[in-house]
C-alpha positions as CSV (number, residue, x, y, z in Angstrom):
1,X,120.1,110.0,92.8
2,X,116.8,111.4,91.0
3,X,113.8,111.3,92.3
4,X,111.5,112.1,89.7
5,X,107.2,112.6,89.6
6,X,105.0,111.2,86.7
7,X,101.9,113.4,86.1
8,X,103.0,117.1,84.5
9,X,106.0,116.0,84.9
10,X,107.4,113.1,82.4
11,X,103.6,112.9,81.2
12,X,101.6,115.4,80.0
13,X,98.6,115.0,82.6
14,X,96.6,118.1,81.6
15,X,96.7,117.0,77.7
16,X,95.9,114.0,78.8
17,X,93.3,114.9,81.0
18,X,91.4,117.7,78.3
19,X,91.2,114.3,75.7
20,X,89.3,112.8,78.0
21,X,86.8,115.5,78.5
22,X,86.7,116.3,74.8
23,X,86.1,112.2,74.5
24,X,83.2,112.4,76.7
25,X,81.4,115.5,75.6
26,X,80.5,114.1,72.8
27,X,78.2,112.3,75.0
28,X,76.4,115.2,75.8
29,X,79.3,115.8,79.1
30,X,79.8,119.2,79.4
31,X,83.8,120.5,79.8
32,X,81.7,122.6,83.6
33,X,80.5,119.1,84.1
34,X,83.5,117.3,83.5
35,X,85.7,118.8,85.9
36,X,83.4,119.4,88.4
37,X,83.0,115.6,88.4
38,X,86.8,115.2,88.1
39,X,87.1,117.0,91.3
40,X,84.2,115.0,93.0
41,X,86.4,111.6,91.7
42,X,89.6,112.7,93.2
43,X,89.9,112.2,96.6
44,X,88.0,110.8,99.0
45,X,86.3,112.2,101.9
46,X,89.8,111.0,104.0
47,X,91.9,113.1,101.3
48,X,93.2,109.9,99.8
49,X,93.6,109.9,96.4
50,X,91.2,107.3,94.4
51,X,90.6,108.8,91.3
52,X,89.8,106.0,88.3
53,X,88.0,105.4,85.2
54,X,85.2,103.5,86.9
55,X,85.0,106.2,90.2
56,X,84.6,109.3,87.7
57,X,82.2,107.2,85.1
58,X,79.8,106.4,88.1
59,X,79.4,109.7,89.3
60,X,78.5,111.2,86.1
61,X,76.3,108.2,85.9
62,X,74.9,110.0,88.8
63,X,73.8,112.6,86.6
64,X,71.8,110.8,84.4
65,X,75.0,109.6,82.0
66,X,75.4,105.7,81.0
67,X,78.6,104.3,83.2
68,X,79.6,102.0,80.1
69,X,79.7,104.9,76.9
70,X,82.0,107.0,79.4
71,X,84.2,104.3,80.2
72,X,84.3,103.6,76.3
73,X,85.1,106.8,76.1
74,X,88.0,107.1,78.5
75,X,89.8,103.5,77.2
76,X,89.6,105.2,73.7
77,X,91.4,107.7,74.8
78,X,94.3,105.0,76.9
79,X,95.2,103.9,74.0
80,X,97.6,106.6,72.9
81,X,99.0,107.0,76.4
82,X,102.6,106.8,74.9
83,X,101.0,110.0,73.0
84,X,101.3,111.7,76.4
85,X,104.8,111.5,77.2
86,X,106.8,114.4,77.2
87,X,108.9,114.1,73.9
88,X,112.4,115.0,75.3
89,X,111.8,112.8,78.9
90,X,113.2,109.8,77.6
91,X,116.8,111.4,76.2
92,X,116.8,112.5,80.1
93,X,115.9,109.3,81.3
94,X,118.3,108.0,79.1
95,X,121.4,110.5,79.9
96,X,120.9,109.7,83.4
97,X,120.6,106.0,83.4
98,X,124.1,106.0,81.6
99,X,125.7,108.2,83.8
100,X,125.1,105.4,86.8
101,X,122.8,107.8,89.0
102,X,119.7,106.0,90.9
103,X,116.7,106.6,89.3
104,X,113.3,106.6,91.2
105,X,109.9,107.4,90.1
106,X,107.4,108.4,92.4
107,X,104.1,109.1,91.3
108,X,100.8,110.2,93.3
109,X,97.4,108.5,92.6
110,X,95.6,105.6,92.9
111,X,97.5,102.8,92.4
112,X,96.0,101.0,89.6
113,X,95.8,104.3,87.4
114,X,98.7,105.1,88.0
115,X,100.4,101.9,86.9
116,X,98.3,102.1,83.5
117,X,99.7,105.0,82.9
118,X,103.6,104.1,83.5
119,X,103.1,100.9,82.1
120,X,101.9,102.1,78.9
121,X,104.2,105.0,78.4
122,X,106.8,102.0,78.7
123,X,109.6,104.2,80.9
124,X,109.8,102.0,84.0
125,X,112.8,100.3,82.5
126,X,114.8,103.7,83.0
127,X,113.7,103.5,86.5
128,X,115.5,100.9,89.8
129,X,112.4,101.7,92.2
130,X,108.9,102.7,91.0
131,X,106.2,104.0,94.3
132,X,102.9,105.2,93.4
133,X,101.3,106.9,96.7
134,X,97.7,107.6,97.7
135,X,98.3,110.2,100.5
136,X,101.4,112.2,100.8
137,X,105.2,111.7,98.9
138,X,106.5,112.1,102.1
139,X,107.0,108.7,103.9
140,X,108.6,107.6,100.7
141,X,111.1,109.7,100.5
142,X,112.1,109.5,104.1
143,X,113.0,106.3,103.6
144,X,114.5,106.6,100.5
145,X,116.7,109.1,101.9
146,X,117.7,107.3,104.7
147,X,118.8,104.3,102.5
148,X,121.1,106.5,101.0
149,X,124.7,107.1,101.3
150,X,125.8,110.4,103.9
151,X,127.2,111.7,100.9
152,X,124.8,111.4,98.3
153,X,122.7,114.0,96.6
154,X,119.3,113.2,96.3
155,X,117.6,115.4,93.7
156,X,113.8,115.8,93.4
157,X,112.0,116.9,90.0
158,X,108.4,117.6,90.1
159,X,105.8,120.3,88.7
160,X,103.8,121.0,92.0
161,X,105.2,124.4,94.0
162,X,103.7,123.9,97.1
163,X,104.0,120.2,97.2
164,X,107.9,120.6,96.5
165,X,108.3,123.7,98.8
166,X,106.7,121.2,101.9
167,X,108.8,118.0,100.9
168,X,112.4,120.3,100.7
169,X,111.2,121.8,104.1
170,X,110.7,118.3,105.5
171,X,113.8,117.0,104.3
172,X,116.4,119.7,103.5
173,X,118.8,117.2,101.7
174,X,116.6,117.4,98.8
175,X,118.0,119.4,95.7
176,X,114.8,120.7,93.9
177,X,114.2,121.1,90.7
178,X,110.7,122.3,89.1
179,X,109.2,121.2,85.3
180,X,106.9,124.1,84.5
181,X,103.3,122.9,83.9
182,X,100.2,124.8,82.5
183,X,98.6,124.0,86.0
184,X,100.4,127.2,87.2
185,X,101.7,130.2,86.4
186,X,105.3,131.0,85.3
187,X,105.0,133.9,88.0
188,X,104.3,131.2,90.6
189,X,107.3,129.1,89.4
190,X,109.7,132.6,89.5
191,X,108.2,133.3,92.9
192,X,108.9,130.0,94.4
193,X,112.8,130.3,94.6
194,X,113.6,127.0,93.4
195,X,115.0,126.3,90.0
196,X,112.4,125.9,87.3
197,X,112.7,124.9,83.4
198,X,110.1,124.2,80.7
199,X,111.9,121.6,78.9
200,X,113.6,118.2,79.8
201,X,116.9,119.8,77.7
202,X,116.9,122.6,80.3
203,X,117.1,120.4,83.1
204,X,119.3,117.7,82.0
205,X,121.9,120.4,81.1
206,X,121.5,121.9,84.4
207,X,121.9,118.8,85.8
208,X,124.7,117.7,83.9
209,X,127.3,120.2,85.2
210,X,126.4,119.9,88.9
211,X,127.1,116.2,89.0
């Protein structure tokens, strides 16, 4: 079984995220401004995740910007989604679908984002369960792993270091693998102790010979 993350890791979140402030700048959004808002957007005050279109487009309406021209501006830049997937992610998705292993995309966000996203990157057919989460990964994959077989092996693929340091530590079943995004350094990944590759190739030949 592969349990596998969407943003940075089959979709190229931070390219996808800098089109969108390079979309919106030209309506007099600064990139300072951008991400500052991005961050106010994010979560909520309860650390839930609610980040949308419409949340980030009303708080830099906040600061004097018209709500409508930035959500122009962000659909613009939805429709080359499929633009955003990693190019070699679906001859993984592919390998592994054939070999008969479980596939399981779980992907953090809010919920309606996040299904835009997969939707339009069309690779939910690879996938037999698809959870996007608000909060934490980590009540999903407890029961995910106890629906599984004694003897299965349950591997997890995602960008975030800390994130997949806590979830292995929670459940020590998990086989970890990393994807290397810009969002941190290749020192960070090295210093993490948990295999880490840069390209889908990498992994799936990794994977290849261990199952």
């Amino acid at each position: 079984m592969f349990i596998i993350d969407f943003d940075d890791t089959l979709f190229n979140t931070h390219a996808f995220k800098q089109a969108r402030a390079q979309a919106v700048k030209g309506l007099g959004v600064s990139d300072e401004l951008f991400w500052k808002t991005y961050k106010e957007a994010y979560n909520n005050d309860l650390g839930i995740n609610v980040y949308s279109d419409e949340r980030h487009a009303e708080i830099l309406e906040r600061y004097g910007f018209e709500k409508q021209a930035i959500l122009a501006a962000f659909e613009k830049i939805k429709l080359f989604l499929k633009d955003y997937l990693f190019s070699d992610a679906v001859d993984l998705l592919e390998n592994l679908k054939k070999s008969g292993q479980k596939l399981i995309l779980l992907s953090l966000g809010q919920a309606d984002f996040q299904k835009v996203k997969i939707e339009s990157v069309g690779i939910s057919k690879y996938f037999d369960e698809v959870y996007t989460v608000d909060d934490t990964k980590e009540h999903i994959i407890a029961n995910i792993i106890n629906s599984c077989e004694p003897n299965e092996r349950v591997w997890f693929i995602n960008d975030k270091i800390e994130e997949t340091k806590k979830l292995i530590q929670h459940f020590p079943r998990i086989k970890p693998l990393l994807k290397v995004s810009p969002a941190f350094s290749i020192e960070d990944y090295q210093k993490s102790g948990i295999p880490f590759f840069s390209t889908w190739y990498d992994i799936k030949e990794y994977a290849r010979q261990r199952f």
